[in-house]
C-alpha positions as CSV (number, residue, x, y, z in Angstrom):
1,X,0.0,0.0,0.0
2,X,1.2,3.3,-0.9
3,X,2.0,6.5,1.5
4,X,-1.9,8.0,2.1
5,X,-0.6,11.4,3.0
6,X,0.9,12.9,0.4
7,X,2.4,16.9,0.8
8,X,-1.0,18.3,1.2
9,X,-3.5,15.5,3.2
10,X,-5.1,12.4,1.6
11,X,-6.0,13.2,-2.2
12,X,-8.4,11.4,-4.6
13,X,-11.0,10.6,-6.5
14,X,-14.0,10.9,-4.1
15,X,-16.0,7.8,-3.6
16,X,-13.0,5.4,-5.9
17,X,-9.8,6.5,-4.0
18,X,-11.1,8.7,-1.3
19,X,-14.5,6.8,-0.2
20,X,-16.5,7.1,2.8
21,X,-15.1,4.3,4.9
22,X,-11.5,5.5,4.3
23,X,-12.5,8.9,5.4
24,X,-14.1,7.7,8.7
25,X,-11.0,5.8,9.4
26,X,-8.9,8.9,8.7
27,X,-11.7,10.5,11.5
28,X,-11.2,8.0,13.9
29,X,-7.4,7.6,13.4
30,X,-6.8,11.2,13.3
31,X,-9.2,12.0,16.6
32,X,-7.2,9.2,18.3
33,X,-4.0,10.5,17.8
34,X,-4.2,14.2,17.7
35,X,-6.3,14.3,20.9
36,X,-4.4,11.8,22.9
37,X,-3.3,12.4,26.4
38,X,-6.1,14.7,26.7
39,X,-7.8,14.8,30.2
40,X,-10.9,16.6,28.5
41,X,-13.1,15.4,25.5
42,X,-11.9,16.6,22.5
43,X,-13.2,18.9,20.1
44,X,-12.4,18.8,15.9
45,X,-13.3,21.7,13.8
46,X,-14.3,20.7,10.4
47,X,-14.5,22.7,7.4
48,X,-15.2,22.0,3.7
49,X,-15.3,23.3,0.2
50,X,-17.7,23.8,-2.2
51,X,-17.1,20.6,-4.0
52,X,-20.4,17.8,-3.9
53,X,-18.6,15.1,-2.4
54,X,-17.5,17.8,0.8
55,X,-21.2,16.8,2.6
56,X,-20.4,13.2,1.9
57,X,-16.7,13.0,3.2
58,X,-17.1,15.3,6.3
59,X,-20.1,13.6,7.6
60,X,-18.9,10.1,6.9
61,X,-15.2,11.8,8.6
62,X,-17.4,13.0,11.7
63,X,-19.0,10.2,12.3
64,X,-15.6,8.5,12.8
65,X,-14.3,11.1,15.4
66,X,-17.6,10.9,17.5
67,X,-17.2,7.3,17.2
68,X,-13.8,7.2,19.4
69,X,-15.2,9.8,21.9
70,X,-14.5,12.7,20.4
71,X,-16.4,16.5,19.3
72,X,-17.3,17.8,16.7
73,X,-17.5,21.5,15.2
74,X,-18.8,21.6,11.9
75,X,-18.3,25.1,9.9
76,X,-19.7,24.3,7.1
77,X,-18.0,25.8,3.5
78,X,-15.0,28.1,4.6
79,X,-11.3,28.2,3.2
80,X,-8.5,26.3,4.4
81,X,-6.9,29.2,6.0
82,X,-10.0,29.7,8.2
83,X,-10.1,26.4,9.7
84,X,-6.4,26.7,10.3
85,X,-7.1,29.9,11.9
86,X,-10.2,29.4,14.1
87,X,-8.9,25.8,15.3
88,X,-6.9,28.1,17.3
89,X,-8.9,30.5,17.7
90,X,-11.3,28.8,19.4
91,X,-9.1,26.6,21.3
92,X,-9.7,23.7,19.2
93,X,-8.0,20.5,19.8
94,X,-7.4,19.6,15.7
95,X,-8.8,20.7,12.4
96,X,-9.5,19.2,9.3
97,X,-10.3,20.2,6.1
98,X,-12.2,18.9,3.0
99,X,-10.8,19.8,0.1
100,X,-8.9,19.2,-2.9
101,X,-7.5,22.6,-3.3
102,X,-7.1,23.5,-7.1
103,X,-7.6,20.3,-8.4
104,X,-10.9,19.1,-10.7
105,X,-14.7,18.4,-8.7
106,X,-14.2,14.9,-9.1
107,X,-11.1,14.8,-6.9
108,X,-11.2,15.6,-3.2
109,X,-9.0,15.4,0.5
110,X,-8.6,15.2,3.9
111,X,-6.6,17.7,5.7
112,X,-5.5,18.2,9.4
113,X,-4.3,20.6,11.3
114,X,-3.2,20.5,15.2
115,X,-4.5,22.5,17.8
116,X,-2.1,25.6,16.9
117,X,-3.4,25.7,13.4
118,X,0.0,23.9,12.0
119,X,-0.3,21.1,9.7
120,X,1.1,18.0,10.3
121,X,4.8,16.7,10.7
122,X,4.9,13.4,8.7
123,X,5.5,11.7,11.9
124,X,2.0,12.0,13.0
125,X,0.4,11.5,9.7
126,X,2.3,8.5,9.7
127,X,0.4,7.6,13.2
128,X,-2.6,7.7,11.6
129,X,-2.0,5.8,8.8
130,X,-0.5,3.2,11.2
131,X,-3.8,2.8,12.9
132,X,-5.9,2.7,9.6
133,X,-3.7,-0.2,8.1
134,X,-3.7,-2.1,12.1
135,X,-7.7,-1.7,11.9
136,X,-7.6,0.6,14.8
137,X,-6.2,-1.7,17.3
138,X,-5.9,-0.7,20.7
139,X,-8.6,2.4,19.8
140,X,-11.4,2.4,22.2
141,X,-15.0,2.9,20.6
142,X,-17.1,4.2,23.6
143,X,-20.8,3.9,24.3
144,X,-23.4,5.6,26.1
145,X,-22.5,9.5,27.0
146,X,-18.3,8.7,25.8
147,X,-19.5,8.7,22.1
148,X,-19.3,12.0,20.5
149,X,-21.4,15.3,19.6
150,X,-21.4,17.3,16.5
151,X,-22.3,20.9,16.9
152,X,-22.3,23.7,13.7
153,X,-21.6,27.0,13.9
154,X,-21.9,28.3,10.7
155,X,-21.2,31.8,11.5
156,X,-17.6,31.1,12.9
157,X,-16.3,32.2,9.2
158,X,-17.1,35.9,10.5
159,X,-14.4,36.0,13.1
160,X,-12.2,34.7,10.4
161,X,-13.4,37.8,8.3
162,X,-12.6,40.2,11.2
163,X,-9.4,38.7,11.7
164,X,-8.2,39.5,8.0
165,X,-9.2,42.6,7.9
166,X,-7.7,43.9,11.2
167,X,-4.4,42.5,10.4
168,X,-4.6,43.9,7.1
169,X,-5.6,47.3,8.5
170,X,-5.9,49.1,5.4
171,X,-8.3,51.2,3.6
172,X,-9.2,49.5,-0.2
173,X,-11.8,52.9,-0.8
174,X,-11.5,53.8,-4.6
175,X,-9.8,50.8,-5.8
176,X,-11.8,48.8,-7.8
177,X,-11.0,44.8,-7.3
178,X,-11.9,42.0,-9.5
179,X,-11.9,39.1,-7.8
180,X,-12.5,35.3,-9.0
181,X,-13.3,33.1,-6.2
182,X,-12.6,29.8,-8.6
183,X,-16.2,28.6,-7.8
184,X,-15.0,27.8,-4.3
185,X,-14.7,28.4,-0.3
186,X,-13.8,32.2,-0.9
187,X,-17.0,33.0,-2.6
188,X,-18.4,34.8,0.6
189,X,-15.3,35.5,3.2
190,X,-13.2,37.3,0.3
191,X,-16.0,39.4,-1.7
192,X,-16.9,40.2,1.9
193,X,-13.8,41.3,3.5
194,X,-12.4,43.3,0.4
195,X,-16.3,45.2,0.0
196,X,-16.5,45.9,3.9
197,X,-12.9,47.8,3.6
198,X,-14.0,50.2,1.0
199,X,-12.8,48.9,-2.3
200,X,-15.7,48.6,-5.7
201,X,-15.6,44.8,-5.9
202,X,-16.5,43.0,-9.1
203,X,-16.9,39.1,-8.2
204,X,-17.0,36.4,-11.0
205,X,-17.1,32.8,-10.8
206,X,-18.5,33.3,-7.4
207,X,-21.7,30.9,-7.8
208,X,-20.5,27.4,-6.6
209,X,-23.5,25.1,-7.4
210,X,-21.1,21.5,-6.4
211,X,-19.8,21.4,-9.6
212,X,-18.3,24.0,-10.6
213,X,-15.4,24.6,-8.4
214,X,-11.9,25.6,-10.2
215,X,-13.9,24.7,-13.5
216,X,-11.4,27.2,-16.1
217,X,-11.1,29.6,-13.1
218,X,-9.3,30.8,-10.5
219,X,-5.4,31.0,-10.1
220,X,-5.4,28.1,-12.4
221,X,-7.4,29.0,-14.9
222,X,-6.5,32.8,-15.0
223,X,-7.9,34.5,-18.9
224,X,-11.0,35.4,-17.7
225,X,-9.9,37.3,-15.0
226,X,-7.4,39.5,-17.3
227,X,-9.8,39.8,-19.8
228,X,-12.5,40.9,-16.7
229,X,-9.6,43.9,-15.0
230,X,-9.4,45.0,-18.6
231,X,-13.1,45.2,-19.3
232,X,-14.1,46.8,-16.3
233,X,-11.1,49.2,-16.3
234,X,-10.0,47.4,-12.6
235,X,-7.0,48.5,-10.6
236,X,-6.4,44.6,-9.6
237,X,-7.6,41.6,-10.5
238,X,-7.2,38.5,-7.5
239,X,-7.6,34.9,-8.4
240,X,-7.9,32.4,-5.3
241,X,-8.1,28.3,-6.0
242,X,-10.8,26.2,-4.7
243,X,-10.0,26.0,-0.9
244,X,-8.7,29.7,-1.0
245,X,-4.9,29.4,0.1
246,X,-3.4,30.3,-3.0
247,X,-3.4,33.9,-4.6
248,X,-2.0,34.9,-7.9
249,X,-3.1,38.6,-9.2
250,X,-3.2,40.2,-12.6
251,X,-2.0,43.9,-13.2
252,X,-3.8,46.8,-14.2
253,X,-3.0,46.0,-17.9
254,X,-4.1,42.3,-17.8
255,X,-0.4,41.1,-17.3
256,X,-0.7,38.0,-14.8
257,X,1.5,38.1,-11.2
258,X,2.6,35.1,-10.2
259,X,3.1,34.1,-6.1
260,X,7.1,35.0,-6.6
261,X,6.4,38.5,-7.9
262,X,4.0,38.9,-4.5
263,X,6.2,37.6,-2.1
264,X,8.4,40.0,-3.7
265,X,6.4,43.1,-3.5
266,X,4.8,42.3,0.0
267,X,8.7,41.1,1.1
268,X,10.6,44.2,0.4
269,X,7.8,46.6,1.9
270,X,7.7,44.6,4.9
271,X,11.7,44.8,5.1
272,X,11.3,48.6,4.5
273,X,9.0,48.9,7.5
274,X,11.4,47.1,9.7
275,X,8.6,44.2,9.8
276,X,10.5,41.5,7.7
277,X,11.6,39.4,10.3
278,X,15.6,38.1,9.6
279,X,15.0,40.2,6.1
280,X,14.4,36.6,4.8
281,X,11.6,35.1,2.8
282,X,11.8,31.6,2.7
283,X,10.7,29.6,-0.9
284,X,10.7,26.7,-2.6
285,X,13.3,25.3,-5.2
286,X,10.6,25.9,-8.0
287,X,10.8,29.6,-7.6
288,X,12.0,31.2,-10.5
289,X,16.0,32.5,-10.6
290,X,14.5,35.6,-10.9
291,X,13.4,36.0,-7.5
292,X,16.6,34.7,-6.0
293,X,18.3,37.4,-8.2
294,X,15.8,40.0,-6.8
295,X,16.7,39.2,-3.3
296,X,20.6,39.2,-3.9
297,X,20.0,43.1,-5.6
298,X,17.3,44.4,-2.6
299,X,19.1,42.7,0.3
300,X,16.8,40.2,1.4
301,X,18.0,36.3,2.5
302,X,16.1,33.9,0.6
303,X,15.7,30.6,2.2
304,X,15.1,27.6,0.0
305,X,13.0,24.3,0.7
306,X,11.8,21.4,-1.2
307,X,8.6,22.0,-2.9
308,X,5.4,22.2,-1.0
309,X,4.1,24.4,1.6
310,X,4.3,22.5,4.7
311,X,7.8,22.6,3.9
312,X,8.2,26.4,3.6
313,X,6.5,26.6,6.9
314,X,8.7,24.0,8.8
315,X,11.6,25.9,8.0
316,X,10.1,29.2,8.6
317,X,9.4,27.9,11.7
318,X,12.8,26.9,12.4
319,X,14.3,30.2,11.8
320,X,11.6,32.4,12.8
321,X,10.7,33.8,9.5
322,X,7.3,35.3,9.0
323,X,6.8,35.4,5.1
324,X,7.5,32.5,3.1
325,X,5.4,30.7,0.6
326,X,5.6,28.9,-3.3
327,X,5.1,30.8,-6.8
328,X,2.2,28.9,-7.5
329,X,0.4,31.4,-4.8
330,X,0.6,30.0,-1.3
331,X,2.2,32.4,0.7
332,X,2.2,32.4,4.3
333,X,2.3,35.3,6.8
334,X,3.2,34.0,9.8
335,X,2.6,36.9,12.3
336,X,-1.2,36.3,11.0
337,X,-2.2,32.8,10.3
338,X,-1.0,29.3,10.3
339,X,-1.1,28.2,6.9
340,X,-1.2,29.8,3.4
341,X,-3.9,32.3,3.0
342,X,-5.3,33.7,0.1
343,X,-7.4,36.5,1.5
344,X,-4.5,37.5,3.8
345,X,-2.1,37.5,0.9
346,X,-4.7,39.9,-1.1
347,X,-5.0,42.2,1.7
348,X,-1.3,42.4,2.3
349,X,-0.5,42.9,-1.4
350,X,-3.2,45.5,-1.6
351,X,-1.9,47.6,1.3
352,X,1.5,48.2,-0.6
353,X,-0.9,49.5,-3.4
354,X,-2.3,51.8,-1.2
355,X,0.6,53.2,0.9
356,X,3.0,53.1,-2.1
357,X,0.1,54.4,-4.8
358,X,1.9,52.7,-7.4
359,X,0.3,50.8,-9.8
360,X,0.7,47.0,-9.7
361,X,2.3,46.7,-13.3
362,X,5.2,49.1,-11.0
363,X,5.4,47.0,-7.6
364,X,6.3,43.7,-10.1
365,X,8.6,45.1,-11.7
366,X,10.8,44.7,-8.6
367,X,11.7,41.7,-10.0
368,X,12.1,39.6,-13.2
369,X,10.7,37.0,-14.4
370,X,13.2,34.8,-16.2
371,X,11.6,32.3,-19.3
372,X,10.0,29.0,-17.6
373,X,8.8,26.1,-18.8
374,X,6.5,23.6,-16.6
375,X,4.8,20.6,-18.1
376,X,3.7,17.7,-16.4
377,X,3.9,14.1,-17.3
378,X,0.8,11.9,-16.4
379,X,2.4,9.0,-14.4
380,X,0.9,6.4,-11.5
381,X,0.7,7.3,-8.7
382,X,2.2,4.1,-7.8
383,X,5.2,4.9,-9.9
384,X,5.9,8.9,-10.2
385,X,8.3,8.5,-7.3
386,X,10.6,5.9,-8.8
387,X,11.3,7.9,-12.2
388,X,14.5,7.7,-12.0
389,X,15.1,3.9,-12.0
390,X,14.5,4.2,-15.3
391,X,18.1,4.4,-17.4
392,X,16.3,6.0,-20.5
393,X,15.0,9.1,-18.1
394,X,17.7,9.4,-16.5
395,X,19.6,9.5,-19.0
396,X,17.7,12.4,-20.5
397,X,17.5,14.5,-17.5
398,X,21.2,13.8,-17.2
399,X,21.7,15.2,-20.7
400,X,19.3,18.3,-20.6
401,X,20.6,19.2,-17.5
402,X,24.7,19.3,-19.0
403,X,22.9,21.2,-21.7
404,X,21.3,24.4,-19.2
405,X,23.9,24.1,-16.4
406,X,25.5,27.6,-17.7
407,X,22.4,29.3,-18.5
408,X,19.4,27.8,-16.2
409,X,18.4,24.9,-14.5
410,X,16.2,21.5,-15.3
411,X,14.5,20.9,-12.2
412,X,12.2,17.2,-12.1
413,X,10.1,16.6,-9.1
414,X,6.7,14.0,-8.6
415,X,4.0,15.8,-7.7
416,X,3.1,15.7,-4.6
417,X,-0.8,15.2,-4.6
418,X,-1.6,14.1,-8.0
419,X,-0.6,11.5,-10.6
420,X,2.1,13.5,-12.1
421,X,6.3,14.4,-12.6
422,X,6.5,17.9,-13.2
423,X,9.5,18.8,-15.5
424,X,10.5,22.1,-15.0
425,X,13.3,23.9,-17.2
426,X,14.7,27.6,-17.0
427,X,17.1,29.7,-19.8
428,X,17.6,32.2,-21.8
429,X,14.9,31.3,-24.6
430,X,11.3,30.4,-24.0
431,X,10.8,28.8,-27.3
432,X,13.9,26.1,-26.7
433,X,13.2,25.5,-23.2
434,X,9.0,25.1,-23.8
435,X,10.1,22.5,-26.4
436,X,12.9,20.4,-24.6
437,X,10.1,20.4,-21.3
438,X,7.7,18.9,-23.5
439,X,9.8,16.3,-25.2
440,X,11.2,15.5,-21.9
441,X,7.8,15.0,-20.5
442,X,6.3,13.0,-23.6
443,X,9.5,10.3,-23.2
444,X,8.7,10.0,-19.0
445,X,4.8,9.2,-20.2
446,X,6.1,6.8,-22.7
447,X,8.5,5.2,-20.9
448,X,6.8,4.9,-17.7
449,X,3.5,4.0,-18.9
C-alpha cells in the first residue's frame, strides 16, 4: 500500500480513491491520535469546500471522530486558511479540512491541522495511517455518553473575516477589485472582507452550485480574469483556488502576477518597514532565478525548501521567518495565520498599493521574471516517485541538465498530490526550453506507462 498522505492530506477521486469508509478511518485515526493524552473530550473543527462530495466526506469523517469519543465542530464551506485559523482560535484540539484545493470536482481530500493551526509533521500522519492499516487496534469505541457530539456554527467564518481585515488594516476605498473566487470556499469570506474595507468589488465565478469549483477559473485558470480587470477598467484583478490558500493577481493592464512576484512586493515593503523578520523570505526550489536574483539586488535572504508548503512553513518555523510561501500562490504570513492564505495575501499585497500608490504593473517590476517552462507528465501514482530507476529518463535529465547548467536549471520533481512528474526547465529562450520540457515530459509518459 502506498503513503496515504501525500504533501498536502489524503488526495483522490472521491467515492473510488477517497471513499466514505476510508475517510471515517482517517476521523477515527486522526481524533485518536491528535487528541491523545487529553484529560478533557476533545473537540475537531471541520470545514469544507464547495465541492459535492465535501457533505459526503465530512459527515462520513465526523462520524468517525464521535465514534472514538471525540467532538465535533462543523463550519460548514469556509477556506482552508479559516479552519487553520479558528482551530486556534477557538481553542480547538485539531482541524480538518475537506478539500482538494485546485484540483478538478471529481477529486477531493482530507486535511488536518493540530491545535495551533499547523499542519502536520509526517511523523503524526504517519500515526494515523498506522492505525488505519492495524484496523484501529488498541482504539477504544465508547458507548453511552463517551461517544461524540457534532455541533455547527456556521457563522464562525465571521471571526475569520474580522481577523483579516484587522491584520490587514488598510483602507481599499477607490480601488476597484476584481476578484474570482474559482467557484470555491472564498466565494463569501473574500467578496466580503475586500467590500466591507471600502474597495468597488467585481466578483466572477463566485456561484459554486457543487460542480463547478476551479472549472477554467481561479489562479489556475486565469484568462477570464485578465480579460475581466481590462473590461471593467479594474485597478487589480485576484484569483484564489478552490479551498482559497493560494493567490496569484493580474495587473492593471491584464499582465498576470505570479506568487514569486508577490512575495516580492509584500517582502521588500515589509523589510522597509522594519517588519520583515531576519530580512528573509523563505521559498521553494521551483521559484523562478528571478526571485533569487531580486533578493541578492534588494538585500533580502532567501531561504530555500523542497517543494510544497508544509515545507516552507517548517523551516520558517525553524528560523523564525514570518513570510515564506511557493510561486504557484501560497504564501504564508506567519505573524497572521497558520497556513497559506489567500485572503491575507490579497489584503497584504493591496496595502502596498495603497501606501506606495503605485500601480501593480510598477510593484512587479521589482523583479524579473526569467523564461519557464512547466509541463507535467501523467504518471501512477504508484510509480511517479521511482522515475529515476529508469536508465532512458535518467539519462535524458542527465543530458538536458549538461545542456542548461551555464544558462538555467532543469529541475524534475513527482508531484506531490496528484498522478504527475513535473519537469521544469529555466534559460535564456522560452521557445527552446518550452520545447525540450515537452519532449522531456512525452519520453517520462512513454516510458513509464
Amino acid at each position: 500500500m502506498a503513503r496515504l498522505f501525500g504533501t498536502d492530506g489524503v488526495r483522490g477521486i472521491a467515492n473510488e480513491e477517497l471513499t466514505v469508509t476510508l475517510a471515517m478511518q482517517l476521523g477515527q485515526a486522526g481524533a485518536a491520535v491528535l487528541t491523545k493524552g487529553n484529560q478533557h473530550k476533545p473537540t475537531i473543527m471541520v470545514g469544507c469546500d464547495t465541492r459535492i462530495s465535501g457533505g459526503m466526506l465530512a459527515n462520513a469523517l465526523m462520524a468517525g471522530a464521535c465514534s472514538v469519543g471525540a467532538n465535533v465542530c462543523y463550519v460548514g464551506v469556509v477556506p482552508t486558511p479559516a479552519v487553520a485559523y479558528l482551530t486556534r482560535a477557538y481553542h480547538m484540539d485539531a482541524g480538518v479540512v475537506i478539500s482538494a484545493s485546485h484540483n478538478p470536482v471529481e477529486f477531493n481530500g482530507i486535511k488536518f491541522f493540530d491545535s495551533e493551526g499547523f499542519k502536520l509533521p509526517d511523523a503524526l500522519e504517519d500515526e494515523i495511517e498506522a492505525l488505519i492499516k492495524n484496523d484501529m487496534q488498541g482504539i477504544e469505541f465508547p458507548t453511552g455518553t463517551g461517544v461524540g457530539n457534532i455541533t455547527y456554527a456556521m457563522e464562525a467564518k465571521e471571526d475569520y473575516i474580522r481577523h483579516a481585515k484587522e491584520a490587514a488594516d488598510v483602507d481599499l476605498t477607490g480601488l476597484k477589485i476584481v476578484l474570482d473566487c474559482a467557484q470555491g470556499a472564498s466565494f463569501e469570506t473574500s467578496v466580503k472582507a475586500i467590500s466591507e474595507l471600502g474597495a468597488d468589488v467585481i466578483a466572477i465565478h463566485n456561484q459554486p452550485d457543487g460542480t463547478n469549483i476551479n472549472d477554467k477559473c481561479g489562479s489556475t485558470h486565469m484568462e477570464s480574469l485578465q480579460e475581466a480587470v481590462k473590461e471593467h477598467k479594474a485597478d487589480i484583478g485576484l484569483a484564489f483556488d478552490g479551498d482559497a490558500d493560494r493567490l496569484l493577481a493580474v495587473d492593471e493592464n491584464g499582465v498576470k502576477v505570479d506568487g514569486d512576484q508577490i512575495m516580492a512586493i509584500i517582502g521588500n515593503h515589509m523589510k522597509e518597514q522594519g517588519k520583515l523578520k531576519g530580512d528573509t523570505i523563505v521559498a521553494t526550489v521551483m521559484s523562478n532565478l528571478g526571485f533569487f536574483l531580486m533578493g541578492e539586488k534588494q538585500g533580502i535572504h532567501v531561504e530555500q525548501t523542497k517543494v510544497g508548503d508544509r515545507y516552507v512553513l517548517e523551516r520558517m518555523k525553524e528560523i523564525h521567518a514570518n513570510l515564506g510561501g511557493e510561486q504557484s500562490g501560497h504564501i504564508i504570513l506567519l505573524d497572521e495565520n497558520t497556513t497559506g492564505d489567500g485572503l491575507l495575501s490579497a489584503l497584504f499585497l493591496l496595502k502596498v498599493l495603497v501606501d506606495t500608490k503605485k500601480p501593480l504593473s510598477e510593484l512587479a517590476g521589482i523583479m524579473e521574471v526569467l523564461p519557464q517552462a512547466l509541463v507535467n507528465a501523467k504518471v501512477a501514482n504508484s510509480k511517479k516517485y521511482n522515475y529515476m530507476d529508469y536508465p532512458e529518463v535518467e539519462g535524458a535529465i542527465k543530458e538536458l541538465s549538461e545542456k542548461f547548467k551555464d544558462e538555467g536549471r532543469v529541475l524534475i520533481r513527482p508531484s506531490g498530490t496528484e498522478p504527475l512528474v513535473r519537469v521544469m526547465i529555466e534559460g535564456k529562450n522560452q521557445e527552446q526550453i518550452d520545447k525540450e520540457a515537452k519532449v522531456l515530459a512525452a519520453l517520462i509518459e512513454k516510458v513509464m506507462a
